[in-house]
N, C-alpha and C positions, 0 to 999 in steps of 0.2 A: 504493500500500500504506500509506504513511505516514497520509493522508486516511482509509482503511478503518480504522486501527487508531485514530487520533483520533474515528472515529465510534464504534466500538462503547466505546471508553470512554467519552465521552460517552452512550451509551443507555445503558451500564451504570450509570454516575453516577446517571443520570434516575432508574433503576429502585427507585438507593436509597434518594433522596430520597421516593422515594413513603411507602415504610414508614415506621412511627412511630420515632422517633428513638433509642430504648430499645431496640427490638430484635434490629440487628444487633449491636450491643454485649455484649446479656447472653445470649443466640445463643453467640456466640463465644467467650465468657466460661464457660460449662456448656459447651460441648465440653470446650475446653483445660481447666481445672479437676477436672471429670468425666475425664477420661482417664487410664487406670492409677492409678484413685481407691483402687486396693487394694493394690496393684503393692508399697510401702514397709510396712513393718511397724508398727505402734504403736510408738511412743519412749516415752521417760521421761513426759513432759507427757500427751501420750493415755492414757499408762497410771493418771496419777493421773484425770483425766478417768472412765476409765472403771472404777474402785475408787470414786470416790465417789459416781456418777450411779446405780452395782446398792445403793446402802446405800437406805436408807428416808427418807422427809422427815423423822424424828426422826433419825434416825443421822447425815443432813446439817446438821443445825441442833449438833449436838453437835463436827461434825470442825471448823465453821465457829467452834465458839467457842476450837476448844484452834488450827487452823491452817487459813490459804487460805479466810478470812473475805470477800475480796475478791473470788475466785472463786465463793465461794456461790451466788448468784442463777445461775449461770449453771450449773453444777453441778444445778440443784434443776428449771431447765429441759429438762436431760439426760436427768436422769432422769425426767419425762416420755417425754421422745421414744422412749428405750432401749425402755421398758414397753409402747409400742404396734408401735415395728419392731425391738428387739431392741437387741447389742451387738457384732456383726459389725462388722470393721474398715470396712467399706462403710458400715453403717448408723450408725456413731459422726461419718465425718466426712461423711455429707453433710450435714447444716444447716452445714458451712460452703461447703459448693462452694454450696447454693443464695443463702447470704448473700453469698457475692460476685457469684453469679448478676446478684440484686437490687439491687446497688452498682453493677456496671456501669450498668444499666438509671436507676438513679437520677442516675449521674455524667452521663449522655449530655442528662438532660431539666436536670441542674442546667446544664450547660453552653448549652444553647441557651437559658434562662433569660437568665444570665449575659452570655454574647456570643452567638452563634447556632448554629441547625445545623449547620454543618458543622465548630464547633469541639467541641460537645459530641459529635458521631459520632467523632469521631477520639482525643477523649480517653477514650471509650469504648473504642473498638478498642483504642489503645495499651496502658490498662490492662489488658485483656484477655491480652493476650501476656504480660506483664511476669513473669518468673519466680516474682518473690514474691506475683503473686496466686494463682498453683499452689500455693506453698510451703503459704501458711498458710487456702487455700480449700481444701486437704488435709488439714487439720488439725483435730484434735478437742478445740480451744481457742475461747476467745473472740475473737478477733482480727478474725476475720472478720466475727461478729457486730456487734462495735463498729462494725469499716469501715463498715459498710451503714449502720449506725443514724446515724453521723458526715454522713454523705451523706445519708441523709434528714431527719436535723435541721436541715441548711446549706439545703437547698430547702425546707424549711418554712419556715425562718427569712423567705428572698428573697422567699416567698411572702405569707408577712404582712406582710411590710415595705412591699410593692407593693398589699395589696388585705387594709388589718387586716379583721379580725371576730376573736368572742371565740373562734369555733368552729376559724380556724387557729391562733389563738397555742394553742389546749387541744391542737390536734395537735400543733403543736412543742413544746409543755410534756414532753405523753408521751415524744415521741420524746426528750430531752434528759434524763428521768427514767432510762427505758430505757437507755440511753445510761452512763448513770451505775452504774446495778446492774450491767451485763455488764462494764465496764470503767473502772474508777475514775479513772488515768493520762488517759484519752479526755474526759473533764471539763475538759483545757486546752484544749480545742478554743473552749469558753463562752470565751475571749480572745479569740480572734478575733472573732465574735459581737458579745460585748458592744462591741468597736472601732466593728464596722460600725453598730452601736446609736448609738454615741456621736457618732460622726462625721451620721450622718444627724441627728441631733437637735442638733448642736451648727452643721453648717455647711449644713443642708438636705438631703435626703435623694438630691440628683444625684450629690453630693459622695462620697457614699459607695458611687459605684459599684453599686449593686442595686435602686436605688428610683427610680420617678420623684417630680417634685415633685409636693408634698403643701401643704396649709396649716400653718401655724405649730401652729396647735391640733393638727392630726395628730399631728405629728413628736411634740409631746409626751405624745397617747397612746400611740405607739408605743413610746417609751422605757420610759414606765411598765409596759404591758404585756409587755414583756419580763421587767422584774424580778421581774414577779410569776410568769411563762410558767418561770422559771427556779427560782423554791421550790422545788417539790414534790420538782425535783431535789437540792437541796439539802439538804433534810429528808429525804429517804432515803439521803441520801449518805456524808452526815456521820457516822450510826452504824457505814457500813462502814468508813468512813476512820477513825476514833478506832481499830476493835478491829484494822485489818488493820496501823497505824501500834503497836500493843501487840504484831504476830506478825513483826514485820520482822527482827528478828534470825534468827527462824527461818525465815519464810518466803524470804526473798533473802541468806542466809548467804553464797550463791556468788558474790554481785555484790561489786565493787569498786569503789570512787571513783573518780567520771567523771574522765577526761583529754582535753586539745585535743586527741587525733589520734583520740579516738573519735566528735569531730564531722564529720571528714573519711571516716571509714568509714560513718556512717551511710547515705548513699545506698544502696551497697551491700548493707547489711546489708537494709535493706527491700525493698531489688527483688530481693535473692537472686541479685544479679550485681552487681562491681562495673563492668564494660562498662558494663550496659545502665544501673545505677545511675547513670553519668557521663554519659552521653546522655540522660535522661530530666532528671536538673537542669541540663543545658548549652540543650538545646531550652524547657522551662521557663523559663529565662531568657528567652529569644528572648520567649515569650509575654509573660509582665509586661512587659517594654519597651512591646512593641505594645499589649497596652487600659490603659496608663496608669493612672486612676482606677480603672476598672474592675478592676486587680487587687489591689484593696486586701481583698476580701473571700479568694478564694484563697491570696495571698500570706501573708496574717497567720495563714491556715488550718495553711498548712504549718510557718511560721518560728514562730509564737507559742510551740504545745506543744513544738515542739523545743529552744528556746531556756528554757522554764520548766523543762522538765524536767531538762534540760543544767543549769540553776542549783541546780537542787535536787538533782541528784547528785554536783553539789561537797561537799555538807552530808551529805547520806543515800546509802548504796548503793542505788540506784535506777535508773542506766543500764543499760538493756536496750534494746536495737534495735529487738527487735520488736514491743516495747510503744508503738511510733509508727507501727505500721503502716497507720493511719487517716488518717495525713496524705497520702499516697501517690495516693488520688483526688484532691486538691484540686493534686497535682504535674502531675498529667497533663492533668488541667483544664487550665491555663495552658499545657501542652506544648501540649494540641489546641489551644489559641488562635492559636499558632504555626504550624500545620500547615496552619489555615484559610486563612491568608494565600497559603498557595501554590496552585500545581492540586491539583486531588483524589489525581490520579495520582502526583505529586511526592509527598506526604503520604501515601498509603497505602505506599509505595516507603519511609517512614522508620520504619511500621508494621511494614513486612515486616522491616526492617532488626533495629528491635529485637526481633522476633522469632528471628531467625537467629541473631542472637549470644546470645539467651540459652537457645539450645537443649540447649547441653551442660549448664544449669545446670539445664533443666527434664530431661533424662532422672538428671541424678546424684539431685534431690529423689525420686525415684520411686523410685530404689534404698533410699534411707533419710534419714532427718527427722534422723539423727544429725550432729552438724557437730563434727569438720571432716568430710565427706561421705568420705573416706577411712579414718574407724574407725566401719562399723557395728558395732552388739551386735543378734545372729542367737537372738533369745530360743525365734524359732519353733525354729529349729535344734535348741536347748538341750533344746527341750520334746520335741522330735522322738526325741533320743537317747535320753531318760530312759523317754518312754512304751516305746519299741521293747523296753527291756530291764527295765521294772519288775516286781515281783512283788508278792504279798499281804505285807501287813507291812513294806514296806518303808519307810524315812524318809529327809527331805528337811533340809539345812542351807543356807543361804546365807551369802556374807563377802563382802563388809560387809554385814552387813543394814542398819542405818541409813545408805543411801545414796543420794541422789539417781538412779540409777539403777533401782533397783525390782525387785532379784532377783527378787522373790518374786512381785510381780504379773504381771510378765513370763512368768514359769514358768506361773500357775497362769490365765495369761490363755488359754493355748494347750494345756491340760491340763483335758478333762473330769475326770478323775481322779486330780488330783497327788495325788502320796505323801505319809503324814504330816511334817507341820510340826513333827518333833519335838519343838523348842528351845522353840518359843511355850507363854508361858504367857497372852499376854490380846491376842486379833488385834488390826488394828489398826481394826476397826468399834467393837470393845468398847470399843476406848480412845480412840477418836473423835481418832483420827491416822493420817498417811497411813502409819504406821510399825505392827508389833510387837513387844511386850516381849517379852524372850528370859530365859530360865531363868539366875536370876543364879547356879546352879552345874550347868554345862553337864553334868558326870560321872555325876549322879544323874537329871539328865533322860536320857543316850544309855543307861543302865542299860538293859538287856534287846533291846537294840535290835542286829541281826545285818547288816542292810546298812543303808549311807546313800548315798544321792547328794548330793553335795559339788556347788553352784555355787557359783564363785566369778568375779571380772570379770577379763578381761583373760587373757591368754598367761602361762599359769603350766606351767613342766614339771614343778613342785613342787607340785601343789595342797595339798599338806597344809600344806608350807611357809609358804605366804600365809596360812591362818588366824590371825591373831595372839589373842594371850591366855587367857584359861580356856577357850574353847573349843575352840583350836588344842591346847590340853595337853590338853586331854578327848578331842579325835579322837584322836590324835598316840600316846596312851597304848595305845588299846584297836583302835586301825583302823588298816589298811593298805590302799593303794591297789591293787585289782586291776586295773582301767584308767581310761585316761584320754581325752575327747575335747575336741580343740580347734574351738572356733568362735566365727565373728568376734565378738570383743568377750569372747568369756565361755569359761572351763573347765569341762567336767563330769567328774567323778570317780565312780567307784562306789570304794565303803570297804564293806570285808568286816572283821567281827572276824578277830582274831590265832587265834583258838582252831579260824578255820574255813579258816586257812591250811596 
């Protein structure tokens, strides 16, 4: 029996190696990704995603100059997409289940580049399972996008390095431009890079782990064209950095100055487990040991941007976790170098492993993209209640409206027909922000007005309570609460005047 079961994994092994090295990877990568791609509701982030992507290419060049200038380009690609298949929770986030599709697939062929097939199938596999490539391959952000483009810049990169013409450096130029507009942070990635640049032209291009030798004269058109491979991105980059470095107070208000133990969470925070986060850089380790030189191009991939950005958030509120979610292919790289080492069966057994463990963190993502994953905001809910019981005329308030949270897009995301906006006096298209302006004397805007629906966030048995300031005096004064619904994350109230109690 032992002999039988060593043979059909061995015919099974055969079987894989037949296929092209990209495809069992992004195969498994669009299942797991794809699965219960609906399942979680739109969050905060998707929801501004999907407020800016329905505005118009003018109305996007305008929210991009007053906020989330950074996000722009990608925003402006959105909205393409939305206009040909819509704005369905499905149709918002697949460009990114397919962009991680494509990363897998690109991780696998960088890896057998790199060190060989069986280290890039496995670094394939592995990222495949890995929680956080669910997390944010479900998401109707950039992140994904970046991942993919990081990955296909780094194999242009190895591929010009090994075999210049002007015709690869112009595709790794694009890709590194591209790169730059979807994700600005994702531009520390050029460290690494430029390393592996340096070190090829400075110690011969063996030295640098991704080239073979070359002549002297080579090495240093290589250098050169890089620098120049590298403008274009530069020159498109820099206008978004100057206006998105002028919206930082606004744009990242929530962030706080990096601390040492937020370098110890990172793992976690990108693989969306910290288990599998601890296993994924403990095996990683095991890799770099084993190709030595060779891991000076992945190595510098993962440690560079984490470590600039880490510096730069001692200075600026700029630490975000998932804003390094690009390094996380170039983790796995190295893990599958490690995996290669062993039997197939050994290494897919570590495959499986982190996938077990990060099972519970792949069904709570599906529940909701809210973190801590134990307080969702139930906006569909919200929207649920209010349609059930709306009538003609009626109107709609939200507390806080200026909130990270997004009452109002929420509501009116799940709401063919929300109820008048009564407070606004200029939405927030007209005013080219993700917010709108509210009637600065609340009493004269609810003038003639007979019911409102009250959301407000969180568990309130007081809604009216939680209003604070002229508005709360303007409800407070002329409404009373005939009921109240709670649901996760949010309260809805109906407010009937006093005259019609």
């Amino acid at each position: 029996m032992g002999q039988l079961s060593e043979r059909s994994a061995g015919t099974a092994w055969e079987r894989l190696r037949r296929l092209p090295v990209w495809l069992p990877t992004a195969l498994l990568t669009l299942v797991v990704t794809g699965s219960g791609l609906g399942s979680a509701q739109l969050w905060r982030d998707e929801l501004a995603t999907w407020s800016a992507a329905t505005r118009s290419p003018t109305d996007l060049a305008r929210l991009a100059g007053t906020i989330d200038a950074a996000t722009g380009p990608y925003y402006l690609l959105m909205h393409g997409w939305t206009t040909v298949v819509g704005d369905s929770t499905i149709a918002l986030r697949l460009p990114a289940v397919l962009a991680m599709t494509v990363a897998a697939g690109l991780l696998a062929v960088l890896g057998a580049r790199l060190v060989d097939r069986r280290a890039g199938l496995f670094a394939g596999l592995l990222f495949a399972v890995l929680p956080g490539t669910s997390r944010y391959g479900q998401e109707a952000r950039p992140y994904a996008l970046a991942t993919m483009l990081a990955v296909l810049a780094t194999l242009l990169l190895v591929t010009a390095l090994r075999r210049p013409s002007w015709a690869r450096w112009a595709g790794y130029a694009t890709a590194v431009a591209a790169l730059g507009l979807i994700h600005l942070i994702a531009l520390t990635l050029l460290a690494a890079h430029a390393l592996v640049v340096l070190i090829a032209w400075w110690r011969g291009p063996a030295a640098a782990g991704s080239t073979a030798p070359r002549p002297d004269a080579e090495r240093d058109r290589r250098a050169w064209r890089w620098l120049v491979a590298v403008l274009p991105a530069a020159l498109l980059a820099t206008p978004l950095l100057v206006k998105a470095r002028a919206q930082q107070s606004r744009q990242l208000n929530w962030v706080h100055l990096v601390r040492p133990d937020d370098l110890s969470a990172l793992p976690g925070g990108v693989a969306q487990s910290s288990v599998v986060g601890g296993l994924l850089v403990g095996v990683a380790a095991l890799g770099a040991a084993r190709l030595g030189r060779r891991a000076v191009l992945p190595v510098s991939a993962v440690l560079l941007p984490v470590l600039l950005l880490f510096a730069a958030g001692t200075v600026v509120p700029l630490w975000v976790p998932r804003y390094l979610v690009f390094v996380v292919p170039f983790a796995c790289l190295l893990a599958g170098a490690a995996l290669a080492a062993v039997a197939a069966p050994a290494a897919l057994v570590v495959v499986l492993l982190a996938g077990l463990l990060g099972l519970p963190d792949q069904a709570a993502l599906r529940r909701t993209h809210e973190w801590p994953r134990s307080a969702p905001v139930d906006y569909a809910g919200a929207a649920r209640v209010i349609a059930d019981g709306q009538r003609p005329g009626d109107a709609v308030v939200y507390s806080p409206r200026h909130s990270w949270l997004f009452l109002d897009l929420g509501i009116e995301y799940h709401l063919a027909d929300p109820p008048r906006d009564v407070l606004v006096t200029e939405d927030e298209v007209r005013r080219g922000d993700l917010w709108a302006a509210e009637c600065p004397q609340p009493a004269q805007c609810l003038a003639g007005t007979t019911r409102v629906w009250l959301v407000v966030s969180g568990r309130q048995a007081d809604p009216l309570a939680a209003v604070p300031d002229a508005k709360g005096d303007a409800l407070r004064a002329d409404f009373t609460v005939a009921q109240v619904w709670q649901r996760p994350g949010l309260t809805v109230a109906l407010l009937t005047t006093r005259s019609d109690r």
